[in-house]
Structure formats: C-alpha cells, structure tokens
N, CA and C atoms of all chains as a GROMACS GRO file, in nm:
protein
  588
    1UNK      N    1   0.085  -0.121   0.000
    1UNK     CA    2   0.000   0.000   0.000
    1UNK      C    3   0.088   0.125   0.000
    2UNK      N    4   0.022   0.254  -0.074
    2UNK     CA    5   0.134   0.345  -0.060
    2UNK      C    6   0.021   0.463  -0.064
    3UNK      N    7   0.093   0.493   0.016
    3UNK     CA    8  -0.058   0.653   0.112
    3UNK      C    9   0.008   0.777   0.032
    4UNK      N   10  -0.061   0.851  -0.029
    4UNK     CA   11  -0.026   0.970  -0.072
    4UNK      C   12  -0.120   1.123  -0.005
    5UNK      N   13  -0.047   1.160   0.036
    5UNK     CA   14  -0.142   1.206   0.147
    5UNK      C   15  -0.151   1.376   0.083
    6UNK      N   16  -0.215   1.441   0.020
    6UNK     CA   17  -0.152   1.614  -0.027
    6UNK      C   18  -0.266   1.698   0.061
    7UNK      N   19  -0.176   1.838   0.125
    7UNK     CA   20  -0.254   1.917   0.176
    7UNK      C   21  -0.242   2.048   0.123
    8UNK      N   22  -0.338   2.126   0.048
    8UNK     CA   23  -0.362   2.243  -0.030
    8UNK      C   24  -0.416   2.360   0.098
    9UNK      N   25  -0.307   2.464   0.033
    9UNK     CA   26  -0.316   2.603   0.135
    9UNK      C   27  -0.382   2.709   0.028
   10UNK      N   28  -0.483   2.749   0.013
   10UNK     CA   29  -0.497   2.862  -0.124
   10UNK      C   30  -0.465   2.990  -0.095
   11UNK      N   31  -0.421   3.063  -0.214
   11UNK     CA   32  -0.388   3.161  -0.211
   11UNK      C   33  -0.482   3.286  -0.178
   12UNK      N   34  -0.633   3.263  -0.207
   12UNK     CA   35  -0.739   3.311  -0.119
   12UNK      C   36  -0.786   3.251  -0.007
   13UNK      N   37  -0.764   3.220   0.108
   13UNK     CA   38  -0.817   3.162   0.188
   13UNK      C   39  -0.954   3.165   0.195
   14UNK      N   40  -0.991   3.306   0.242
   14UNK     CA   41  -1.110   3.321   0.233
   14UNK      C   42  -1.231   3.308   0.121
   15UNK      N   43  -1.208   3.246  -0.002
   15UNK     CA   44  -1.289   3.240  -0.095
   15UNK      C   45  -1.301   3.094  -0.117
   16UNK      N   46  -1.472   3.050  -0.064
   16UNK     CA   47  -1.583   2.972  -0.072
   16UNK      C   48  -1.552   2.888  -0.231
   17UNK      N   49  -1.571   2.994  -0.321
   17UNK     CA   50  -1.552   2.986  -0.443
   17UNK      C   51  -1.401   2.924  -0.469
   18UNK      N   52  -1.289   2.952  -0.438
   18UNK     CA   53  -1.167   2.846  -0.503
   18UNK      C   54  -1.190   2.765  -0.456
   19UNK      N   55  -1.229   2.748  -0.342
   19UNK     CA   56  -1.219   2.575  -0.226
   19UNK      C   57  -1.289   2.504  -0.330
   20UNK      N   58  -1.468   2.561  -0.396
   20UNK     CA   59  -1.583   2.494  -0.416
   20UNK      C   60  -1.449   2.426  -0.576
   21UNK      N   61  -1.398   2.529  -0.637
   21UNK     CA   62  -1.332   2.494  -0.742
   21UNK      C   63  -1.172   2.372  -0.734
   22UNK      N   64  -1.102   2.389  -0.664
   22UNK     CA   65  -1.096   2.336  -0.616
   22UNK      C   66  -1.053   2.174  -0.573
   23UNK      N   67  -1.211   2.160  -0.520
   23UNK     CA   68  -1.280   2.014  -0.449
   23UNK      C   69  -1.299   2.008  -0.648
   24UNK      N   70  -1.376   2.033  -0.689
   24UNK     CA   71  -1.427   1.990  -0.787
   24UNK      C   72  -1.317   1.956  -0.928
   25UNK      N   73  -1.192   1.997  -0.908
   25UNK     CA   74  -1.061   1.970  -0.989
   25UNK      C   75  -1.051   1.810  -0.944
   26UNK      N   76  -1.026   1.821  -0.770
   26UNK     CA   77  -1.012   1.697  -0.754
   26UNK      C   78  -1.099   1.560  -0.771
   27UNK      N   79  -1.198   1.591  -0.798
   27UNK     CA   80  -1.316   1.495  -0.815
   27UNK      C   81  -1.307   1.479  -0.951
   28UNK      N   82  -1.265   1.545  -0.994
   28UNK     CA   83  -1.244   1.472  -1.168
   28UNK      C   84  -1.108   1.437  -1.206
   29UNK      N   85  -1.001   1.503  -1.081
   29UNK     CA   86  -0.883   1.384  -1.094
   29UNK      C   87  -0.906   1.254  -1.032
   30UNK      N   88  -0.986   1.275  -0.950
   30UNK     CA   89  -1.017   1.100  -0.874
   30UNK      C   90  -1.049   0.979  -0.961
   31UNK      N   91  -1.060   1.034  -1.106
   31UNK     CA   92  -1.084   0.976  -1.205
   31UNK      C   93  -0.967   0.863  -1.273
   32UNK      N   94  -0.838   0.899  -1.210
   32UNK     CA   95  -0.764   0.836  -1.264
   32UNK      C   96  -0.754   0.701  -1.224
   33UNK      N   97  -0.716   0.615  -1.349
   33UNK     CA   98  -0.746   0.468  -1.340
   33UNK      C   99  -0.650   0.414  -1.175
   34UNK      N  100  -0.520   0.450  -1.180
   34UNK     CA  101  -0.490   0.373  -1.050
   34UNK      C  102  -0.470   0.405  -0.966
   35UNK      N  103  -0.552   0.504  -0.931
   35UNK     CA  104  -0.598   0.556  -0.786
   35UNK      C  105  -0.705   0.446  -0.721
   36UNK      N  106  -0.656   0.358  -0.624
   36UNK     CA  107  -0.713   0.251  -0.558
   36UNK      C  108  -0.851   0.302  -0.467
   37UNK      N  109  -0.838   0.428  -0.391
   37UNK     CA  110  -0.928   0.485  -0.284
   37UNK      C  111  -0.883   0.614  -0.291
   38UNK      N  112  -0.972   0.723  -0.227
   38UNK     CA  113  -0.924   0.863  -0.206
   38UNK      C  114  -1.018   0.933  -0.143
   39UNK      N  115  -0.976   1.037  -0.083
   39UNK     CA  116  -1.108   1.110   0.007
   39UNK      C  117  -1.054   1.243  -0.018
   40UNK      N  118  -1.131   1.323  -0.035
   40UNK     CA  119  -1.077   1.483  -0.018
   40UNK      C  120  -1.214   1.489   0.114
   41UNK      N  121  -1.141   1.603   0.153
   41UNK     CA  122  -1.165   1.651   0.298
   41UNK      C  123  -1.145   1.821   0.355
   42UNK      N  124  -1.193   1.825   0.446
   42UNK     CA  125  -1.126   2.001   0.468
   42UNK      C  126  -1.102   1.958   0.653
   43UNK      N  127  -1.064   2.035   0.724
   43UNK     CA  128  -1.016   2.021   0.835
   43UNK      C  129  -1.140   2.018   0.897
   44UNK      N  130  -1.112   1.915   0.998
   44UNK     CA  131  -1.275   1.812   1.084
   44UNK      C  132  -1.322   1.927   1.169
   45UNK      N  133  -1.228   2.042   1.267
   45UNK     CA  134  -1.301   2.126   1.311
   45UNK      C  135  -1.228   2.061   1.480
   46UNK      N  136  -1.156   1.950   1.484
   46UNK     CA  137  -1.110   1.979   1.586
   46UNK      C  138  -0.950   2.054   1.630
   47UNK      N  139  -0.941   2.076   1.748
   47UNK     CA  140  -0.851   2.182   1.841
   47UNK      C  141  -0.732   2.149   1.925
   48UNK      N  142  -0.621   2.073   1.900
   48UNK     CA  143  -0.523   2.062   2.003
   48UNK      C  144  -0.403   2.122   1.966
   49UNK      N  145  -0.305   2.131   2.015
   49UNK     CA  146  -0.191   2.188   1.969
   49UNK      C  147  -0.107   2.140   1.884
   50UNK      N  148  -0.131   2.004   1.898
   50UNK     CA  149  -0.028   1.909   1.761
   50UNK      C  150  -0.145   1.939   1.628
   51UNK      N  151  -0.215   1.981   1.638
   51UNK     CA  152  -0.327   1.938   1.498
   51UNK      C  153  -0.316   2.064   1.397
   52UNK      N  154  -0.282   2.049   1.283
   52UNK     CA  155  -0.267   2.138   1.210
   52UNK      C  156  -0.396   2.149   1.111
   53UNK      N  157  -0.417   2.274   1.108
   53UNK     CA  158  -0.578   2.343   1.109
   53UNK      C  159  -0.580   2.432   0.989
   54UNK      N  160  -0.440   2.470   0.938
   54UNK     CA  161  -0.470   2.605   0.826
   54UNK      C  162  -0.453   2.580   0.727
   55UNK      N  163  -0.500   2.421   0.650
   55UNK     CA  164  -0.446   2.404   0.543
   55UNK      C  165  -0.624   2.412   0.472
   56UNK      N  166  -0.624   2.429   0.365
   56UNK     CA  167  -0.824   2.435   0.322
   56UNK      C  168  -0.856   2.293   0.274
   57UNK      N  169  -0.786   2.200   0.192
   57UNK     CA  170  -0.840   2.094   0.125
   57UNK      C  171  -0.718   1.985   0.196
   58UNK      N  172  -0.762   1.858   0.184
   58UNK     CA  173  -0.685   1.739   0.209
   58UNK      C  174  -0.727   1.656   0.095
   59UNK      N  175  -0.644   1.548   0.040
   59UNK     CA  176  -0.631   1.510  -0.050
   59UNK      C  177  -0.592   1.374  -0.076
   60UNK      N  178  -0.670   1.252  -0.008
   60UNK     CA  179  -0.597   1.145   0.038
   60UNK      C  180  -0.583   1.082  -0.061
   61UNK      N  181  -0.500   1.026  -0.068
   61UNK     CA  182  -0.472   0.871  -0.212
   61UNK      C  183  -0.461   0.742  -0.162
   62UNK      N  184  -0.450   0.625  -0.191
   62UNK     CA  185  -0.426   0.529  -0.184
   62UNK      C  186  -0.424   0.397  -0.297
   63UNK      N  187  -0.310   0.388  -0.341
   63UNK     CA  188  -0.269   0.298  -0.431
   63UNK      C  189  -0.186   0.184  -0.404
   64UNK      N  190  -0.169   0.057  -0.546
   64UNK     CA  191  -0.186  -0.060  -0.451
   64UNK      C  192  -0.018  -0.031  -0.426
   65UNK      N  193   0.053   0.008  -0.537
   65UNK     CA  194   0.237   0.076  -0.535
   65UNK      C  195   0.258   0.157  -0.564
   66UNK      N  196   0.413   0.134  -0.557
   66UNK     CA  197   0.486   0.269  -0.586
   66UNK      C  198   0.500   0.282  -0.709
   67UNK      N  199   0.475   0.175  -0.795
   67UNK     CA  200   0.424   0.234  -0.928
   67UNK      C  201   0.314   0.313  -1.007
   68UNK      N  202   0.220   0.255  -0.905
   68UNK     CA  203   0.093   0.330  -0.947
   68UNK      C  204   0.082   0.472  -0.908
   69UNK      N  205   0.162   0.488  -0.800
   69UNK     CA  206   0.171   0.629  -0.772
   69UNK      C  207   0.275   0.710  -0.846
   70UNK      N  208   0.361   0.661  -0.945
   70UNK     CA  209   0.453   0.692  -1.020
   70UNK      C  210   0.360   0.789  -1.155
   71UNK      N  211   0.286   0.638  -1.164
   71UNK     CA  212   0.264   0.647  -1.318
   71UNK      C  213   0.100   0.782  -1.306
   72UNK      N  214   0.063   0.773  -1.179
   72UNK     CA  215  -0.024   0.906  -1.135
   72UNK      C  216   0.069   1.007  -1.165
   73UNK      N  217   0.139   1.064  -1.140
   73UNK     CA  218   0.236   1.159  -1.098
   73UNK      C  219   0.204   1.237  -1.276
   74UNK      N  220   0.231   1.131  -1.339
   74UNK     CA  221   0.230   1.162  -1.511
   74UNK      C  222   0.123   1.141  -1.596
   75UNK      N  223  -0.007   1.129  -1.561
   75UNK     CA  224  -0.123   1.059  -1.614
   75UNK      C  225  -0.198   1.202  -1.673
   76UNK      N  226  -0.225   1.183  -1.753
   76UNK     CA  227  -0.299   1.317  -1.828
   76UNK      C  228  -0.396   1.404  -1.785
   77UNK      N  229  -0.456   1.291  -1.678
   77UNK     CA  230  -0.582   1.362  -1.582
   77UNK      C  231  -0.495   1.441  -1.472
   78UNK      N  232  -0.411   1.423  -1.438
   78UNK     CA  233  -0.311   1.464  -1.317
   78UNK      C  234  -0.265   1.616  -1.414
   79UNK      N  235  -0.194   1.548  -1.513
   79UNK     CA  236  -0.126   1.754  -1.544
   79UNK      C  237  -0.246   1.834  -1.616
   80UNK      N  238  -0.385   1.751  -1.630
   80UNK     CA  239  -0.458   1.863  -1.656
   80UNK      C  240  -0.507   1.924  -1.534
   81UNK      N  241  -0.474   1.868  -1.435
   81UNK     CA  242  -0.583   1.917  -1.298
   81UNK      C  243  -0.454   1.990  -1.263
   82UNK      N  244  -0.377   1.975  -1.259
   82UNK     CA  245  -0.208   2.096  -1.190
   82UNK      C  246  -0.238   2.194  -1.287
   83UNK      N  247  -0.256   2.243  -1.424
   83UNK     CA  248  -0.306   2.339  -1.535
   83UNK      C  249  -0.420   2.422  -1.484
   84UNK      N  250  -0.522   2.336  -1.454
   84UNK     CA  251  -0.672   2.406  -1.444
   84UNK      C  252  -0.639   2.449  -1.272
   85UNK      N  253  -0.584   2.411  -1.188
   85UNK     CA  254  -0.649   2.422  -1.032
   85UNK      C  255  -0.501   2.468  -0.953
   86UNK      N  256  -0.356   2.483  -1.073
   86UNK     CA  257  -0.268   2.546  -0.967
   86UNK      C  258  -0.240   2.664  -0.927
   87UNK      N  259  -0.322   2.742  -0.987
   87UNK     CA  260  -0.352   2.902  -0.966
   87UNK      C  261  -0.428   2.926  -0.840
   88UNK      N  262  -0.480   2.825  -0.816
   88UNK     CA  263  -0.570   2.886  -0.671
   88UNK      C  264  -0.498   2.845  -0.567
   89UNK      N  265  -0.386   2.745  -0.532
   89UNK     CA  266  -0.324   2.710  -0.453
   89UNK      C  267  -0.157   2.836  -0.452
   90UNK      N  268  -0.145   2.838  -0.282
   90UNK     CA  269  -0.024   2.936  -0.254
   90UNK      C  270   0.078   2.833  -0.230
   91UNK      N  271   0.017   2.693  -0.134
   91UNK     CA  272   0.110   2.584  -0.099
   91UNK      C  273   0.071   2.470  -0.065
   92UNK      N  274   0.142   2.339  -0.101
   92UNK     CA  275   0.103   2.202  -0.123
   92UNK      C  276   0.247   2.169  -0.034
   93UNK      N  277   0.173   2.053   0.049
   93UNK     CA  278   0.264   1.964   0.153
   93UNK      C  279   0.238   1.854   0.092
   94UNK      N  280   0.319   1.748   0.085
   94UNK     CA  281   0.277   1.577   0.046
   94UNK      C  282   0.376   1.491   0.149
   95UNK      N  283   0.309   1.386   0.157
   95UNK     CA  284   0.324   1.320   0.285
   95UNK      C  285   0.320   1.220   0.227
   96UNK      N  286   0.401   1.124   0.134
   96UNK     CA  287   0.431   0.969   0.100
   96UNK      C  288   0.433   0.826   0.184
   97UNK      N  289   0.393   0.759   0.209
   97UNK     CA  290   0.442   0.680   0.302
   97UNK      C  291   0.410   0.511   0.285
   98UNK      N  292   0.465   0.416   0.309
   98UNK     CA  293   0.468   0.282   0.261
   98UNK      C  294   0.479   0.241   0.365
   99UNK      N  295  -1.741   1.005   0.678
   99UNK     CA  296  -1.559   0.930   0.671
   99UNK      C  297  -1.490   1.031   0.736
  100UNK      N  298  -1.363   1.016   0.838
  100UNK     CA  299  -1.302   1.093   0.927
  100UNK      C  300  -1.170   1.061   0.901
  101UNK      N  301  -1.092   1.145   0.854
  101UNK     CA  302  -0.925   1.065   0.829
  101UNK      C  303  -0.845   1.144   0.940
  102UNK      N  304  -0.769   1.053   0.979
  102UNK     CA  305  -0.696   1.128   1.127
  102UNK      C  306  -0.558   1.092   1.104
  103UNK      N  307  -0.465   1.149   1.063
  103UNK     CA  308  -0.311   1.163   0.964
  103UNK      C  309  -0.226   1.199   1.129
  104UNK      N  310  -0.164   1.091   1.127
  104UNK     CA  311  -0.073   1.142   1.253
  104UNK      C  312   0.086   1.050   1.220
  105UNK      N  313   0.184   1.209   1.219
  105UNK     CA  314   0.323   1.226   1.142
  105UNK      C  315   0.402   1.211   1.286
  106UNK      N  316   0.483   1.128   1.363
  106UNK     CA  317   0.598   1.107   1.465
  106UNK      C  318   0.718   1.181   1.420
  107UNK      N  319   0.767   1.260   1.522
  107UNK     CA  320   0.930   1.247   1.440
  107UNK      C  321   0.996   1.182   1.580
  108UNK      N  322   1.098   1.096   1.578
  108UNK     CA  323   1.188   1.055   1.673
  108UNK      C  324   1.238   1.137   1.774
  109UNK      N  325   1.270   1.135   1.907
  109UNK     CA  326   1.381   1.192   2.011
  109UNK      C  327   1.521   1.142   1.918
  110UNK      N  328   1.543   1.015   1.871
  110UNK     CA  329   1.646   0.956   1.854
  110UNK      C  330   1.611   0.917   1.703
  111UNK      N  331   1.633   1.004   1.591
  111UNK     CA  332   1.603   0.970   1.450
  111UNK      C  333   1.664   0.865   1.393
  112UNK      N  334   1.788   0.774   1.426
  112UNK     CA  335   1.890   0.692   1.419
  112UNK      C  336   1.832   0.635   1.466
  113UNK      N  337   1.753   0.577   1.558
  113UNK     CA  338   1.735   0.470   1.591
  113UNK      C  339   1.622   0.339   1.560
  114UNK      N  340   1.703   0.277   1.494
  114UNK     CA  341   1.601   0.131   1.478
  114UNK      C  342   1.513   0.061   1.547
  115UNK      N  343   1.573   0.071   1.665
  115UNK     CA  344   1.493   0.006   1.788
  115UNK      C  345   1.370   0.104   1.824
  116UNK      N  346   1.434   0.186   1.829
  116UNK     CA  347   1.263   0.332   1.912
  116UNK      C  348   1.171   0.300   1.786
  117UNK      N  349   1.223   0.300   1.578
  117UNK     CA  350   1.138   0.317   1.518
  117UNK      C  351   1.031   0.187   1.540
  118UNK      N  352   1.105   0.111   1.526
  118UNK     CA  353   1.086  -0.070   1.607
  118UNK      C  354   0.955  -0.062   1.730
  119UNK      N  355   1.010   0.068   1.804
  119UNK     CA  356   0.907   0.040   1.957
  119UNK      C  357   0.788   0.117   1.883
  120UNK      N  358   0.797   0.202   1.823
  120UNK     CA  359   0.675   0.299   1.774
  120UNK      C  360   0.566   0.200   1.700
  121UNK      N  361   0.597   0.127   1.612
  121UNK     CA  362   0.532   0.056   1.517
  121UNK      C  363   0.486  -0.038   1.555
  122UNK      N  364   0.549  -0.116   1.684
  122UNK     CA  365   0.491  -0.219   1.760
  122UNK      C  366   0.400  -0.173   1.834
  123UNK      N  367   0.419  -0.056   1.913
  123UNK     CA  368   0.301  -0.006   1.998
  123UNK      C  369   0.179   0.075   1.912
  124UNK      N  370   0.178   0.130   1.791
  124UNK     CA  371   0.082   0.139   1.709
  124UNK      C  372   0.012  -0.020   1.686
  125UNK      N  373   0.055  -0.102   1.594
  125UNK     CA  374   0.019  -0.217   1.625
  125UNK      C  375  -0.051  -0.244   1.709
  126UNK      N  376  -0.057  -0.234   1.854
  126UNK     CA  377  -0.110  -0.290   1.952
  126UNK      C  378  -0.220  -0.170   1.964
  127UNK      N  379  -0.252  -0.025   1.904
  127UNK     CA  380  -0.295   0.041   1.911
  127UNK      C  381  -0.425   0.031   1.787
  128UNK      N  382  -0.380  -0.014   1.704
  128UNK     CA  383  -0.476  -0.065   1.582
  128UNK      C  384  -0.579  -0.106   1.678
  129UNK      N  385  -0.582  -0.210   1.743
  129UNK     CA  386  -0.706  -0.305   1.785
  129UNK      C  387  -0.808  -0.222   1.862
  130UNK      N  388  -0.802  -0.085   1.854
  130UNK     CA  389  -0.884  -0.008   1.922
  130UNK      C  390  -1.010  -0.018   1.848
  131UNK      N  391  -1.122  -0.084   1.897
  131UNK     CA  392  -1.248  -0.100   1.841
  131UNK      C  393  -1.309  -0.019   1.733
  132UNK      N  394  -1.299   0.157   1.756
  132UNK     CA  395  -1.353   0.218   1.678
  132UNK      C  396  -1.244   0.250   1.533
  133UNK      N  397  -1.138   0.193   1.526
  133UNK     CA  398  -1.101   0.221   1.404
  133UNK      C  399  -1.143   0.110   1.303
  134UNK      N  400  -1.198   0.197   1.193
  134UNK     CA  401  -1.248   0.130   1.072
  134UNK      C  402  -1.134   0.092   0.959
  135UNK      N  403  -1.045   0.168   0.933
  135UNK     CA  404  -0.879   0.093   0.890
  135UNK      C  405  -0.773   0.200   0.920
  136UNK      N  406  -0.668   0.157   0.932
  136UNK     CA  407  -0.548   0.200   0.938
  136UNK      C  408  -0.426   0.206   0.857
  137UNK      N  409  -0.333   0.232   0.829
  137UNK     CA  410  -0.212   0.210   0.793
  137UNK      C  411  -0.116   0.301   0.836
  138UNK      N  412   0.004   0.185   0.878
  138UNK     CA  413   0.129   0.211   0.963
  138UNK      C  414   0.222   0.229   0.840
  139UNK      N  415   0.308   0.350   0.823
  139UNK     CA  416   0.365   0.341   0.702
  139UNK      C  417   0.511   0.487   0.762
  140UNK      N  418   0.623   0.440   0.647
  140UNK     CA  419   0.736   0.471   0.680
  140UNK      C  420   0.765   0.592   0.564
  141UNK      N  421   0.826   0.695   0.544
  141UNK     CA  422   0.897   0.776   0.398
  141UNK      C  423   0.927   0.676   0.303
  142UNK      N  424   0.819   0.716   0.207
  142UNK     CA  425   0.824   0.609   0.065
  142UNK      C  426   0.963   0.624  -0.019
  143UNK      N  427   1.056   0.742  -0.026
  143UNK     CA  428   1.158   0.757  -0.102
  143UNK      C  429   1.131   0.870  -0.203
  144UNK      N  430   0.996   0.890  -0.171
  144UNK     CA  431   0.997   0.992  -0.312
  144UNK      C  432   1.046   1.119  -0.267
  145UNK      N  433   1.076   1.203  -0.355
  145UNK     CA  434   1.170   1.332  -0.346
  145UNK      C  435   1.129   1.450  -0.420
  146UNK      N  436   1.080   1.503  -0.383
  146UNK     CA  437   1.048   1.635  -0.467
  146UNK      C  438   1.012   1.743  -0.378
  147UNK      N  439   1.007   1.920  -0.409
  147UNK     CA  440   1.026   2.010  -0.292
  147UNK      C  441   0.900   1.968  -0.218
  148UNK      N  442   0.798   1.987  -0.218
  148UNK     CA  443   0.674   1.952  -0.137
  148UNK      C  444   0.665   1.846  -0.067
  149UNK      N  445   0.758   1.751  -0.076
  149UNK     CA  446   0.724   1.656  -0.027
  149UNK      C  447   0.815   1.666   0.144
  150UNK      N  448   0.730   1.627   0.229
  150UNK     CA  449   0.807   1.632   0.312
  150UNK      C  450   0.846   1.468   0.402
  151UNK      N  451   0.958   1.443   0.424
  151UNK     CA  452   1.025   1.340   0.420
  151UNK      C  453   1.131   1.317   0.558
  152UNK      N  454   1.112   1.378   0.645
  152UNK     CA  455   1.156   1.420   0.739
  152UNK      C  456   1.082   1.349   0.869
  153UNK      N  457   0.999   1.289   0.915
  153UNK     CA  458   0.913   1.227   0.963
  153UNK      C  459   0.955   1.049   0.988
  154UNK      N  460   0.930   1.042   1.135
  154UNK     CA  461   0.972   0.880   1.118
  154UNK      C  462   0.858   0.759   1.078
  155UNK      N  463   0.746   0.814   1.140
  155UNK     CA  464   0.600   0.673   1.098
  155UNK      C  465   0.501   0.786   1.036
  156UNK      N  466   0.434   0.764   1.029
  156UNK     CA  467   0.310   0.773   0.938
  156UNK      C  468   0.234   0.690   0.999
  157UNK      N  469   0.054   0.761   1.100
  157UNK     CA  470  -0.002   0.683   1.184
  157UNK      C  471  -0.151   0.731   1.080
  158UNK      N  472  -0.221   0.668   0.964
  158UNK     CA  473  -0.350   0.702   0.917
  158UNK      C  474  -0.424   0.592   0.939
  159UNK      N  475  -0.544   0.695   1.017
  159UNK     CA  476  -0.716   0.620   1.092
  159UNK      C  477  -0.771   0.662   1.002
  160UNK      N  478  -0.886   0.570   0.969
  160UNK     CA  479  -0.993   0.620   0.935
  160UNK      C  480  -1.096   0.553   1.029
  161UNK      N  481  -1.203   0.672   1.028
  161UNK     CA  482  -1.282   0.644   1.167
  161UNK      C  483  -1.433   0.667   1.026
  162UNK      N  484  -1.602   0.600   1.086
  162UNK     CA  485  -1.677   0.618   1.020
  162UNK      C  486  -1.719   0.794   1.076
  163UNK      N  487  -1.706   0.820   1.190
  163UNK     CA  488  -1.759   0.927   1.237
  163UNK      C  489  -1.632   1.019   1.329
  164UNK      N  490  -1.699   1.150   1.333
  164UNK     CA  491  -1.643   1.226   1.467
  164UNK      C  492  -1.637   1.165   1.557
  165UNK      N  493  -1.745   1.097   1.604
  165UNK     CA  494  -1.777   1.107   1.711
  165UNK      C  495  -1.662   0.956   1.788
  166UNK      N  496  -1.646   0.851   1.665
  166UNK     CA  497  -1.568   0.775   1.672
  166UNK      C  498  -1.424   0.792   1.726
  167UNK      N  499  -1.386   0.899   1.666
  167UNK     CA  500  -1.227   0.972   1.693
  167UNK      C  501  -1.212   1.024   1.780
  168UNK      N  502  -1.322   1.053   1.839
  168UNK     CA  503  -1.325   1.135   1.980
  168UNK      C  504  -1.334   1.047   2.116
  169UNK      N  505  -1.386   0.957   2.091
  169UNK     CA  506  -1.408   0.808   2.182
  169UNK      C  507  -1.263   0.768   2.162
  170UNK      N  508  -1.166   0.713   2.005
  170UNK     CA  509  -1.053   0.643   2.028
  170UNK      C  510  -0.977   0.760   2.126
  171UNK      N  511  -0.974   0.911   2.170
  171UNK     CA  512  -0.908   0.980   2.184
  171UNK      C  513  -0.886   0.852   2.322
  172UNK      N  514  -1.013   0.899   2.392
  172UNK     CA  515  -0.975   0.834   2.522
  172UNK      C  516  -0.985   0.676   2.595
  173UNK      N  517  -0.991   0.648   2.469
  173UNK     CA  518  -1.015   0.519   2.486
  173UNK      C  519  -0.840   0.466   2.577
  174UNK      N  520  -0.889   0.388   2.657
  174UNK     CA  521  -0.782   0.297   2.768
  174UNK      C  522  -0.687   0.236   2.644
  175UNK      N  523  -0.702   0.201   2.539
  175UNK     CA  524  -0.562   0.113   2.454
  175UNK      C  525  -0.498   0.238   2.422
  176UNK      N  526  -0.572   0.371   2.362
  176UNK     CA  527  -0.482   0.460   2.299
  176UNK      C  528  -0.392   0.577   2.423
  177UNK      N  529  -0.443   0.557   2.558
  177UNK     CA  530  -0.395   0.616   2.703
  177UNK      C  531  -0.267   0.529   2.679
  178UNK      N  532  -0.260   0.372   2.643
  178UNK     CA  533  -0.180   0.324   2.737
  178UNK      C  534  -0.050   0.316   2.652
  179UNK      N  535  -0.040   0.355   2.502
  179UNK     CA  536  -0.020   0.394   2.391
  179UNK      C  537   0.068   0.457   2.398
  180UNK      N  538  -0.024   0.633   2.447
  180UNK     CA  539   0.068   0.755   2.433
  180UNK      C  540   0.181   0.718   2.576
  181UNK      N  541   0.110   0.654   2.704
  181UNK     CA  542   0.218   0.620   2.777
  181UNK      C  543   0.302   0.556   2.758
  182UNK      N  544   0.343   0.464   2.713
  182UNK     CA  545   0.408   0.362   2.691
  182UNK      C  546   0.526   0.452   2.583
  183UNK      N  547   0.465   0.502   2.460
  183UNK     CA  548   0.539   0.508   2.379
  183UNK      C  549   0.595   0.654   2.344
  184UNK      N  550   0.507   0.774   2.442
  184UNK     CA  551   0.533   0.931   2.426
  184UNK      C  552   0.665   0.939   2.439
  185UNK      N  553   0.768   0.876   2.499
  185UNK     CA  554   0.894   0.872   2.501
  185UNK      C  555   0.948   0.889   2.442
  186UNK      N  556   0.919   0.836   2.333
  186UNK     CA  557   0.974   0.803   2.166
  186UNK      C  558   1.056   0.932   2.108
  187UNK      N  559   0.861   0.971   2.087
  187UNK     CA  560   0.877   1.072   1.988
  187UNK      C  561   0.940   1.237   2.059
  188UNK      N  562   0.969   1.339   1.937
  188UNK     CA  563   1.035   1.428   1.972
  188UNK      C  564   0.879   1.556   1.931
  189UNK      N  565   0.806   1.522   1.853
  189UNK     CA  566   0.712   1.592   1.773
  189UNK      C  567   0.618   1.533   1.694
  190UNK      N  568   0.485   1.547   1.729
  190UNK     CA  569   0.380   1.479   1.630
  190UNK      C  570   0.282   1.592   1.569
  191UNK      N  571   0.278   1.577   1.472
  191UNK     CA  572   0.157   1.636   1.393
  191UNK      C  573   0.034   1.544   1.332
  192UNK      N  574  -0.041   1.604   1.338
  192UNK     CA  575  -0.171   1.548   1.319
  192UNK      C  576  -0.248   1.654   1.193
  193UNK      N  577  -0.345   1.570   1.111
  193UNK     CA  578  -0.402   1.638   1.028
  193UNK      C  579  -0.594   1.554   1.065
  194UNK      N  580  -0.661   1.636   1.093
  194UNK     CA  581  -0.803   1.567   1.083
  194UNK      C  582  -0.878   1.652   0.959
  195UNK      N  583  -0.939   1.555   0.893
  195UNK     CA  584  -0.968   1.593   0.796
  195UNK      C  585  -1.108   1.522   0.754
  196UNK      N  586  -1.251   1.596   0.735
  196UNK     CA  587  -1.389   1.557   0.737
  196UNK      C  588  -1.413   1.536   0.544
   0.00000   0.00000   0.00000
C-alpha cells in the first residue's frame, strides 16, 4: 500500500468559491485509473496543539504501489488538474508513506 | 468518513529500535475498536520540494464518524499507547480531515 497524502493552502483563503473549485478539480482527478481509494476533505473542526488546522483541502490517495503512484504523478488527468487548479493554490505539503 | 493523519518524528532519529518500539506499539494500538482501517507506514523515497520526508512513521485512521475519533481519543488502549510510547517521539503532527 502506498498513502499519498496532499494538503492544499490557497492563495485566497477566504474564498468559498476556489475551495468549491478546487474540491471539484479533484473529483475529476479521482478519475484516474490507479488511484485505488481517495477522500478529499477540509479540516474536521477539531482543536489541540499538535493538529494542524490552516491548510483548506486534504487530498488522500491510496494505491496498490509505488508504481501506481509513479505512473499518477504523469497521467494526463493529473497535469490537466495541476493546469486548471494550480492558480488557486499558494502551498502544497505531500506526505508519502509505505 | 473521518481521516486522522498522525506524522511522529523521533527523540532519537537513528534509531532502529525506538522506530521498532513505535510501530509495535501502534500495532497494539490498531485493535482499538472504533477504528475502521489503518495504515502504519514509513517515507516512501519519493523526493520532490513539497514533499516532506523528514518524519519517522506515518499513523493514518480512518474512523466512520467524529464522534468515533473522539471516543478512540480516550479510549484505555490509545492512554496506554501515548504512555508507553510518548517517550519516543520528539514531535507529532496530526491532520483531521472531514
């Protein structure tokens, strides 16, 4: 299993409208064939000091390897959604893990 | 669906054995009733600026509800958990994400 975990900071925070845009980039990248599972998400709303809270979208993946997450990386649905949806983002964290 | 992303970094980053104690005591932390799946996972190798790679485990829950994640908080396996194993670590981050 190989967790691809991405967290999107936008460059408007405050606008309803990029988030709504967005979520909706990613729902038509979720499209790609070897993406096994995935959840997009926004922060649950809870409060402790380890929990990091200021990011707007989460972006989970899960594929069956490290190939499949390779061959994502380059898949046509992937650099059209970085084209259409990287203007609204200021900063992206990714979190790999096997 | 509730994803609960929790990043360790080591007291002792060198060490095999602490990464060893972390993963065993997650393990024993899995069997907490309300988690619906998990995966225990290490820095996949990939390399690029966003990615951050710096981190010793990789702890992802998925819970069906809030209300679930809020019960494992205090649940007696995940108390005996952070005791046993808070030692370890030097810094944890957490991402909850609805």
């Amino acid at each position: 299993m190989f967790v691809h975990h991405v967290f999107f900071w936008l460059k408007d925070p405050g606008s309803r409208e990029d988030c709504a845009a967005l979520v909706a980039g990613l729902q038509k990248l979720s499209k790609a064939g070897m993406i096994k599972d995935f959840h997009i998400g926004q922060p649950a709303g809870t409060n402790r000091d380890v929990i990091e809270t200021s990011y707007a979208v989460s972006w989970l993946l899960l594929f069956d390897t490290s190939e499949d997450q390779e061959a994502y990386q380059t898949d046509p649905i992937h650099l059209q959604f970085v084209k259409e949806c990287s203007p609204l983002w200021s900063k992206v964290v990714v979190y790999d893990s096997i």
